[in-house]
Residue, then its C-alpha position, 0 to 999 in steps of 0.5 A: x458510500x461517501x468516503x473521506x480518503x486521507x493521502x490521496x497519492x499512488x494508493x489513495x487516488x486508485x482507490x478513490x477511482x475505484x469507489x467512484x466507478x461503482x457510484x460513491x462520493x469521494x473526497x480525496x486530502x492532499x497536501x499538493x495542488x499537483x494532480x489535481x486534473x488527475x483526481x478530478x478526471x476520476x471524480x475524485x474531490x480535491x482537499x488541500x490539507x496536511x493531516x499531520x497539522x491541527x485544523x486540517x479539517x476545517x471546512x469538511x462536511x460530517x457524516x462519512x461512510x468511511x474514512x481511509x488513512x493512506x498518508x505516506x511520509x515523503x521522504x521517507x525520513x525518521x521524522x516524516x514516518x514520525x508525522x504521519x504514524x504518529x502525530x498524524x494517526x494522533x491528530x486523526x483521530x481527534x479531529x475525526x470525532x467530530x465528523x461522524x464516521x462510521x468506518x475507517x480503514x487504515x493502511x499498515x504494513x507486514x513489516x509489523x511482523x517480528x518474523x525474520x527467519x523464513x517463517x509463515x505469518x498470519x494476522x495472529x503471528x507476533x506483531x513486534x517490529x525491531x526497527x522504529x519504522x515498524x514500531x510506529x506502523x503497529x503503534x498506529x494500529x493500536x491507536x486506531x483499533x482503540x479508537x473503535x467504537x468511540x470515534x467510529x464504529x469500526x476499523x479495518x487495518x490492511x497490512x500490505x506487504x510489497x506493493x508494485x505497479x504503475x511505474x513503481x517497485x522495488x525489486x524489479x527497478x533492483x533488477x533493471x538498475x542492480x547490483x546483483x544479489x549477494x548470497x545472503x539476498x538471493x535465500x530471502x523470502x519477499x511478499x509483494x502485491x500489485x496495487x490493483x490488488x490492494x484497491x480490490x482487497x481495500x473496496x472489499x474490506x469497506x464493503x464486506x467485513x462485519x466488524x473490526x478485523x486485520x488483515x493481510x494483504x499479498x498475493x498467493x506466493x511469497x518467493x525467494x528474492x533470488x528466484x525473481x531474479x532468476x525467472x527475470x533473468x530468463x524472460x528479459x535474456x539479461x542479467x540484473x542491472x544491465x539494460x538501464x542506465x544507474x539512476x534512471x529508476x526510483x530507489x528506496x531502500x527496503x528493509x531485509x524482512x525475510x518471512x512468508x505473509x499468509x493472505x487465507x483470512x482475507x480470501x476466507x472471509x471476503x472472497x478475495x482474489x488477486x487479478x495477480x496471483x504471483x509476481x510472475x502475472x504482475x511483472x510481466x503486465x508492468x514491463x510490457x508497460x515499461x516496453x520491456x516484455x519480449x516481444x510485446x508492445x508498449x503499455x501506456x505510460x504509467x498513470x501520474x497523481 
């Protein structure tokens, strides 16, 4: 399978390591030079392009099994998220035409979902996000399943819920730095997922869905944020934010989504199943890694690309 992915970074090139080790060509686009040696170790081949600008794929070869879209904005600004949902997915989809491709796969986000009470959510749950992050994501969406049939045969859009791993994770770096949950933060319900898991859902959906299909993509067990804390709390024997020095973990700020993400479809129709069922499996294979877990040895370092 010759495959084009688009954001080669934290998801892109596990993903393409993955396709590579079961026997495909993969190309990976990235704006930087900088992890390089990585990506070819994996077997991975370096594009140096910016896809949020014309011309980006100047050069490239036609006829792609699949194209996957995982471009993610840097900082994390209203403009950045603007380049890369928006102008970016535009100008994808333009160029692409032109490269003969057969399937693309888009990452989204189940942050799409107008649920924020608690509720369960499937891929058929309303999909009208109130912040503009969310409505760029589901704007995306649209635009790409339209350009279904025309610029490619089909597309697949994986909506991720939380995703941790390898050195990266909201909630739990919000434990190790704080501060402590207040009331309202403790009843939220979160969905998370670790990024092995995501790699595995993403080869299948290539691999496996018949047609253009949504779906979710988060482990079997939405939790409390309070509950993480608390299950946290027991296994280290310590409280949230003490242990590591403020500022010593990266932060982001994540958005107050309170819902319950549903992944049946996703198991129901390609068989998948995560290597981490809950965050309970997935925390404690990344704090041996960080040398945190009682009692267990260092992990290696977390993977950098």
């Amino acid at each position: 399978m010759r495959t084009l992915i688009l954001g080669c970074g934290y998801l892109g090139a596990a993903l393409g390591g993955e396709l590579v080790r079961r026997g495909a060509e993969v190309w990976g686009v990235r704006r930087s030079i900088a992890g390089d040696a990585a990506l070819l170790q994996a077997g991975i081949r370096p594009v140096h392009a910016d896809v949020t600008q014309p011309g980006w794929c100047a050069g490239l070869p036609t006829d792609w099994d699949a194209v996957v879209y995982c471009a993610a904005p840097g900082a994390g600004t209203p403009g950045d998220y603007r380049a890369v949902y928006e102008a970016g997915v535009r100008g994808a989809i333009a160029d692409l035409g032109r490269l003969r491709v057969r399937r693309v796969l888009y990452t989204s986000s189940t942050g799409v979902y107008t649920a924020a009470d608690g509720e369960w959510v499937t891929e058929e749950s309303p999909a009208e996000p109130r912040d503009e992050k969310g409505r760029l994501l589901r704007a995306a969406e649209l635009m790409w399943i339209a350009a279904a049939g025309t610029v490619c045969e089909t597309v697949l859009v994986l909506r991720i819920s939380g995703m941790y791993g390898w050195g990266r994770g909201y909630y739990l770096r919000r434990f190790l730095e704080g501060p402590e949950l207040d009331a309202g933060e403790a009843q939220r319900w979160v969905n998370q997922v670790h990024r092995d898991d995501v790699v595995s859902a993403a080869v299948l959906a290539l691999e496996r869905a018949p047609s253009t299909r949504t779906y979710n993509v988060a482990d079997d067990e939405p939790a409390r944020l309070g509950e993480i804390f608390a299950w946290l709390t027991e296994r280290l024997g310590r409280c949230a934010g003490s242990g590591h020095p403020a500022g010593t973990l990266p932060r982001r700020r994540r958005g107050a989504g309170d819902k319950r993400v549903s992944n049946a479809r996703l198991k129901a129709e390609l068989g998948w199943q995560p290597r981490y069922p809950t965050y309970r499996e997935g925390y404690e294979a990344e704090l041996r890694r960080m040398g945190l877990w009682p009692g267990g040895p260092a992990g290696e370092a977390p993977e950098r690309v």
